[in-house]
C-alpha atoms as a printed R data frame, in Angstrom:
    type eleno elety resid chain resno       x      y       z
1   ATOM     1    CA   UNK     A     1 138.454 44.449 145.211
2   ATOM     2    CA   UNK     A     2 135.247 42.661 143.288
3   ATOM     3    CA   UNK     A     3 133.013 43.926 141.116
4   ATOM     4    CA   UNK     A     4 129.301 44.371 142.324
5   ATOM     5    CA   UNK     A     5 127.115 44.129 139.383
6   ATOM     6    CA   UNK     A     6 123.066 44.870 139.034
7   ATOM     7    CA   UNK     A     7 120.218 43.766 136.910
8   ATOM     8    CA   UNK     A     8 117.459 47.165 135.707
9   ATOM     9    CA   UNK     A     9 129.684 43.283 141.562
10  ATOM    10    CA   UNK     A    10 142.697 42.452 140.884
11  ATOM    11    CA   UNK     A    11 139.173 42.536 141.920
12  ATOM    12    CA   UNK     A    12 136.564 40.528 142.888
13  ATOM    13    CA   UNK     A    13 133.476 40.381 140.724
14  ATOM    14    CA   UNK     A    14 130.565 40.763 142.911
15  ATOM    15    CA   UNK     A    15 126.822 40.741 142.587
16  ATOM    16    CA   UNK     A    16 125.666 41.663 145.678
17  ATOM    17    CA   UNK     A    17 125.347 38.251 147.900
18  ATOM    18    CA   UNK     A    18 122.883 36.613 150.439
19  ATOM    19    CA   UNK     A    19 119.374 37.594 150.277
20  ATOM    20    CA   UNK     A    20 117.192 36.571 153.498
21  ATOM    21    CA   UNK     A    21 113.219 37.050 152.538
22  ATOM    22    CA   UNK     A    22 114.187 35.808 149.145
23  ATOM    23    CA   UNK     A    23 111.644 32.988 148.141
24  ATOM    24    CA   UNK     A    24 108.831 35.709 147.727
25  ATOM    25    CA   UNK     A    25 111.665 38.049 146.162
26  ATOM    26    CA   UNK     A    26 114.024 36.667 143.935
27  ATOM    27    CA   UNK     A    27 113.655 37.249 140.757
28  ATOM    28    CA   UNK     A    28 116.146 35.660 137.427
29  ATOM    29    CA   UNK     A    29 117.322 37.814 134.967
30  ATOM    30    CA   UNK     A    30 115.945 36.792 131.793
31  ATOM    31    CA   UNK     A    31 118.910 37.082 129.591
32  ATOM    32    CA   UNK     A    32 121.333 34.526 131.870
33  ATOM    33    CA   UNK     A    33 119.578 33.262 135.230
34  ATOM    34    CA   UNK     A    34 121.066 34.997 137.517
35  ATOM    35    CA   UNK     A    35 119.357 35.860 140.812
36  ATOM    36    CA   UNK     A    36 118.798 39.335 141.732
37  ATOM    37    CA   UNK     A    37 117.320 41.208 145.071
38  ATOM    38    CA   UNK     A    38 115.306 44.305 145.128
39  ATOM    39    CA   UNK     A    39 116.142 46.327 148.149
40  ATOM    40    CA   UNK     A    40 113.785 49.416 147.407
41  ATOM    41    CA   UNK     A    41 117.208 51.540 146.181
42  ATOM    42    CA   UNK     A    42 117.853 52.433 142.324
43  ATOM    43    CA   UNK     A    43 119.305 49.472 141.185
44  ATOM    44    CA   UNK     A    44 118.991 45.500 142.000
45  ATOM    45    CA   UNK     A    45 121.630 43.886 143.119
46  ATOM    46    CA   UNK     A    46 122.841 40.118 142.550
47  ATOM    47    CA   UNK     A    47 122.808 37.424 145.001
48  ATOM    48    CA   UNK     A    48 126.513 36.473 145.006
49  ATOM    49    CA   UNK     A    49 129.911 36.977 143.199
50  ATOM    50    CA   UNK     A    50 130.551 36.468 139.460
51  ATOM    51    CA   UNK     A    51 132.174 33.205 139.055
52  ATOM    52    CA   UNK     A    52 130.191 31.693 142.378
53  ATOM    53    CA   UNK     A    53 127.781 29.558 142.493
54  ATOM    54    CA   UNK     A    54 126.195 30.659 145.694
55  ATOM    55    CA   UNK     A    55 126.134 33.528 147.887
56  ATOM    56    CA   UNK     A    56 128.989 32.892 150.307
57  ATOM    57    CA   UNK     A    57 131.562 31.980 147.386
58  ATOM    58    CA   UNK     A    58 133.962 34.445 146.507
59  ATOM    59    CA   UNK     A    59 133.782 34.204 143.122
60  ATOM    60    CA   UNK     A    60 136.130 35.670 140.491
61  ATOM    61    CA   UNK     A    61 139.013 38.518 141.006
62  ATOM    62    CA   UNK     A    62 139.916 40.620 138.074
63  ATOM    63    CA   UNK     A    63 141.757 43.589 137.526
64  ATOM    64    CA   UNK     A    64 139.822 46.872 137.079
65  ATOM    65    CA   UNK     A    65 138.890 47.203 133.395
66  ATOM    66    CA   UNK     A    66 140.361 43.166 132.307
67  ATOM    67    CA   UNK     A    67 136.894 40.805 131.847
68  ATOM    68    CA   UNK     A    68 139.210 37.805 132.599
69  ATOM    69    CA   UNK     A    69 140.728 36.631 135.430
70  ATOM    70    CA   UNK     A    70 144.464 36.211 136.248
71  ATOM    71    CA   UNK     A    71 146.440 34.391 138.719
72  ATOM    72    CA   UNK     A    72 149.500 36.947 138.681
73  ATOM    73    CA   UNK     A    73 148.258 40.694 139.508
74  ATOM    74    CA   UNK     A    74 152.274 41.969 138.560
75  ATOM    75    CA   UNK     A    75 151.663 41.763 135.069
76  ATOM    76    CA   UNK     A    76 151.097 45.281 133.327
77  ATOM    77    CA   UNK     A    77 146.779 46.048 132.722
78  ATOM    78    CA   UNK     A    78 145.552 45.299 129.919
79  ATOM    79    CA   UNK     A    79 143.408 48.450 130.184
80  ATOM    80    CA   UNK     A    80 144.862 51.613 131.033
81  ATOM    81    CA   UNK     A    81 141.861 54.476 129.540
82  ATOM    82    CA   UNK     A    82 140.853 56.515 132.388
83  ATOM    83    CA   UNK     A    83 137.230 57.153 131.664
84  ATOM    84    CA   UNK     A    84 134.854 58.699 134.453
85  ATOM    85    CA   UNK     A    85 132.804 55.273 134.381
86  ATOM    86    CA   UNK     A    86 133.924 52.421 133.182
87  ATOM    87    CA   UNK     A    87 132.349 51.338 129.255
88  ATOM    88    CA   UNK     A    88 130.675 48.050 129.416
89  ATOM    89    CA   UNK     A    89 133.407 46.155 127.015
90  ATOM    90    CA   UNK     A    90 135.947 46.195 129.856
91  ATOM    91    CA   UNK     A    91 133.268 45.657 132.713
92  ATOM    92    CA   UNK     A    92 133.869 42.219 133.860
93  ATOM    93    CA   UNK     A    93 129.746 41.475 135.310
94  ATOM    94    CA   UNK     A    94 128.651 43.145 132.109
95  ATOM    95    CA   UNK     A    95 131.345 40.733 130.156
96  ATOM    96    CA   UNK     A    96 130.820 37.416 131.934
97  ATOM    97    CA   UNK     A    97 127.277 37.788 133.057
98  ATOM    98    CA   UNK     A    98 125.683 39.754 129.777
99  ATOM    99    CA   UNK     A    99 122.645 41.038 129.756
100 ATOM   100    CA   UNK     A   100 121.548 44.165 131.818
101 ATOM   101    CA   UNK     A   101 124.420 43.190 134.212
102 ATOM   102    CA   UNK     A   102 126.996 45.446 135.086
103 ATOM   103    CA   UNK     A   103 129.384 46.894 137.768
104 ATOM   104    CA   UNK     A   104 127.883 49.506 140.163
105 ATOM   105    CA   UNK     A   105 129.094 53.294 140.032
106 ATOM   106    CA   UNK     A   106 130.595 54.748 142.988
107 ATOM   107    CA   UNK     A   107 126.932 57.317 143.704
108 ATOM   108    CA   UNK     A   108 125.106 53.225 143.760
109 ATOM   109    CA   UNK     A   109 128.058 52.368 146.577
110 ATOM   110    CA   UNK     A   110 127.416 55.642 148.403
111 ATOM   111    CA   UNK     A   111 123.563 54.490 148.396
112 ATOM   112    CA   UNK     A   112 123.823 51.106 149.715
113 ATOM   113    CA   UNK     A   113 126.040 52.366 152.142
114 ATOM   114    CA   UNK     A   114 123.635 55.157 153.422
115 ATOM   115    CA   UNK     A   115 122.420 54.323 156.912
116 ATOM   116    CA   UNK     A   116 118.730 55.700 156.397
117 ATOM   117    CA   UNK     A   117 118.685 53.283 153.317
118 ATOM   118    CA   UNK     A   118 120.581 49.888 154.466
119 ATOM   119    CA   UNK     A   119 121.951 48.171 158.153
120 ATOM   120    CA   UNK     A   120 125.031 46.606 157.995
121 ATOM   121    CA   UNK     A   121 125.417 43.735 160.437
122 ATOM   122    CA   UNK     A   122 129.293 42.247 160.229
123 ATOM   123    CA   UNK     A   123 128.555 37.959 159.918
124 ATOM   124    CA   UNK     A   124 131.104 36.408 161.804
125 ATOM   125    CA   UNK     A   125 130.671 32.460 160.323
126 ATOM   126    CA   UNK     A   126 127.594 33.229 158.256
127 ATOM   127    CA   UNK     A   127 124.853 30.459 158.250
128 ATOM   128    CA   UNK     A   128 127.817 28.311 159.714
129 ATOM   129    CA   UNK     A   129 129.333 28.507 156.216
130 ATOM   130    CA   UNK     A   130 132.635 29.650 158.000
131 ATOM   131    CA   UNK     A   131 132.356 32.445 155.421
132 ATOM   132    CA   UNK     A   132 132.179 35.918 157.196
133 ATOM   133    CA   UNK     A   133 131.203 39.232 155.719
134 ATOM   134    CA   UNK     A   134 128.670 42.243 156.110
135 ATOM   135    CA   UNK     A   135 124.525 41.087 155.790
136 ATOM   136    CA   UNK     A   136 123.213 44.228 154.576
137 ATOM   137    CA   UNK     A   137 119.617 44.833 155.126
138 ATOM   138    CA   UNK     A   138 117.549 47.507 153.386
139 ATOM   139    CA   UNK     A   139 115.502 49.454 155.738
140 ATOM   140    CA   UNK     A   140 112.898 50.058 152.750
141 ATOM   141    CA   UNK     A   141 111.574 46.809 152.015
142 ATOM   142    CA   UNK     A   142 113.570 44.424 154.716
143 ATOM   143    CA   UNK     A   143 115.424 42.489 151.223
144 ATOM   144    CA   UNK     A   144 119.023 41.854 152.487
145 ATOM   145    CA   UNK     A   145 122.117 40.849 150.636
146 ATOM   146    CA   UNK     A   146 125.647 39.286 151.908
147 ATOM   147    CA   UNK     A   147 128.728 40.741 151.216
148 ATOM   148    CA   UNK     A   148 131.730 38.330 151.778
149 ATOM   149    CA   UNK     A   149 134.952 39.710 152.879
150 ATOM   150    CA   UNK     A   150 136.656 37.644 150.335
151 ATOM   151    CA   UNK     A   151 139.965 39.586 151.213
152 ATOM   152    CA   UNK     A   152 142.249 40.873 147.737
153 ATOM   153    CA   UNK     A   153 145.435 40.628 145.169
154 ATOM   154    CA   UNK     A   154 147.828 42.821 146.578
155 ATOM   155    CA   UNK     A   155 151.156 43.849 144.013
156 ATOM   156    CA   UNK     A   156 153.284 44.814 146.758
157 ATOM   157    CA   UNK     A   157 153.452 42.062 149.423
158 ATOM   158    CA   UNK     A   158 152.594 38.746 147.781
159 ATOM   159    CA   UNK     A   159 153.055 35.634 145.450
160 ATOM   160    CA   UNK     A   160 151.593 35.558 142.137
161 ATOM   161    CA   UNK     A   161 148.351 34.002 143.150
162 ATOM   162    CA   UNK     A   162 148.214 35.003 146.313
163 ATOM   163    CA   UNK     A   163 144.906 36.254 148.393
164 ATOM   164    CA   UNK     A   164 145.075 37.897 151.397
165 ATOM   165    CA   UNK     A   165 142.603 39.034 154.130
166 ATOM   166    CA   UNK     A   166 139.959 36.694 153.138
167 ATOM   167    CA   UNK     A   167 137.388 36.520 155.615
168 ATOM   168    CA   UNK     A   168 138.505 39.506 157.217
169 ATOM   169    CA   UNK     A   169 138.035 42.618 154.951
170 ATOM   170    CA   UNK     A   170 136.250 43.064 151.257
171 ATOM   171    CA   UNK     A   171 137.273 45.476 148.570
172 ATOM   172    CA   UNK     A   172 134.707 45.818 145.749
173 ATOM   173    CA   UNK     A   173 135.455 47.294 142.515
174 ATOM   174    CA   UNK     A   174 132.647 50.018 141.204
175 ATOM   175    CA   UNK     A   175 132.903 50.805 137.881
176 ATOM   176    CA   UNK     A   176 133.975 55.117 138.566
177 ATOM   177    CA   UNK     A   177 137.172 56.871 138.266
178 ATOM   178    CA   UNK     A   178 138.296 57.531 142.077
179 ATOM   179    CA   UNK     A   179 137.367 61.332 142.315
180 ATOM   180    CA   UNK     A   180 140.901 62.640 143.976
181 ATOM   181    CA   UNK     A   181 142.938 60.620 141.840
182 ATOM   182    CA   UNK     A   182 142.133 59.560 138.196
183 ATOM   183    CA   UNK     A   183 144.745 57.013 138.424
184 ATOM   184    CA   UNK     A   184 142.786 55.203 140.512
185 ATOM   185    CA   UNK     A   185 139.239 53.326 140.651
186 ATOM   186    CA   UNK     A   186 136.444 53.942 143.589
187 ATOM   187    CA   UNK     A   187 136.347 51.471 145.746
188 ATOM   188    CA   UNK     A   188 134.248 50.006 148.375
189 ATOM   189    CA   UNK     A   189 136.405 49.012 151.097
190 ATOM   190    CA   UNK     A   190 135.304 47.227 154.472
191 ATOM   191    CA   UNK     A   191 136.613 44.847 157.101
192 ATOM   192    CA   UNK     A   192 134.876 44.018 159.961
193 ATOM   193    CA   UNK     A   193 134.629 47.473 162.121
């Protein structure tokens, strides 16, 4: 999974990707520089991954709650509280990207995901980057933003190091609790269907 983080993202850190309209739009956070996109919803949301330099990188992965990343996923957490959200010290965007940055909550997921608030149109080979991934376009102010499918660590079938199903599904970290199992973090999940 990443990690989606906003300005007022063994995940990935993401903060939310490729922004068409953005010349008139894009606006830096004035604490670090980073590029943000308003899409008329109650947060902003980056232009691409922490630890990418534009918005069809990957980025970063990190385990839920760890602000560093790791190459082997089989090593025991670092943090194991189970809070309802997540507290800014172990959010990786609020750690690497300071600021007003941080991961988004599982209610901001459910709100970019609403179909009378955003489209989702699956990229295959986005902007011939051979990158593909969901362009997500808010139906309130036209802003979009481009969510790579920059695939995941997986413990149980894989090297140390290992990614798989990049460029074929996405798994973003949000910084909530998983409401059926506390054990667990929410997640936004998506391949290409």
């Amino acid at each position: 999974a990443k990690i989606c983080s906003f300005a007022t993202s063994e995940a990935k850190t993401f903060v939310a990707g490729n922004c068409l309209n953005m010349p008139a739009k894009e606006v830096k956070d004035p604490y670090n520089g980073h590029a943000y996109v308003d899409l008329g919803l109650s947060v902003r949301w980056a232009t691409m991954n922490v630890g990418a330099t534009s918005e069809t990188e990957y980025g970063d992965y990190f385990a839920w709650g760890e602000t560093e990343t790791k190459t082997n996923y089989f090593d025991t957490y670092t943090y194991t509280d189970n809070p309802t959200t997540l507290p800014l010290d172990h959010d990786a965007a609020a750690a690497n990207w300071k600021g007003a940055w941080r991961m988004p909550t599982l209610t901001e997921f459910e709100e970019l995901k609403n179909t009378e608030n955003c489209e989702w149109v699956w990229q295959e080979n986005y902007n011939s980057t051979g990158v593909n991934g969901w362009l997500v376009t808010s139906k309130k102010n036209s802003n979009s933003i481009f969510l790579p499918a920059a695939g995941y660590y997986n413990n149980y079938s894989m090297e140390p190091g290992d990614i798989i199903d990049t460029n074929d599904q996405g798994r973003y970290w949000s910084s909530s609790i998983d409401e059926y199992n506390s054990d667990r973090a929410s997640v936004l999940l998506f391949d290409s269907e």
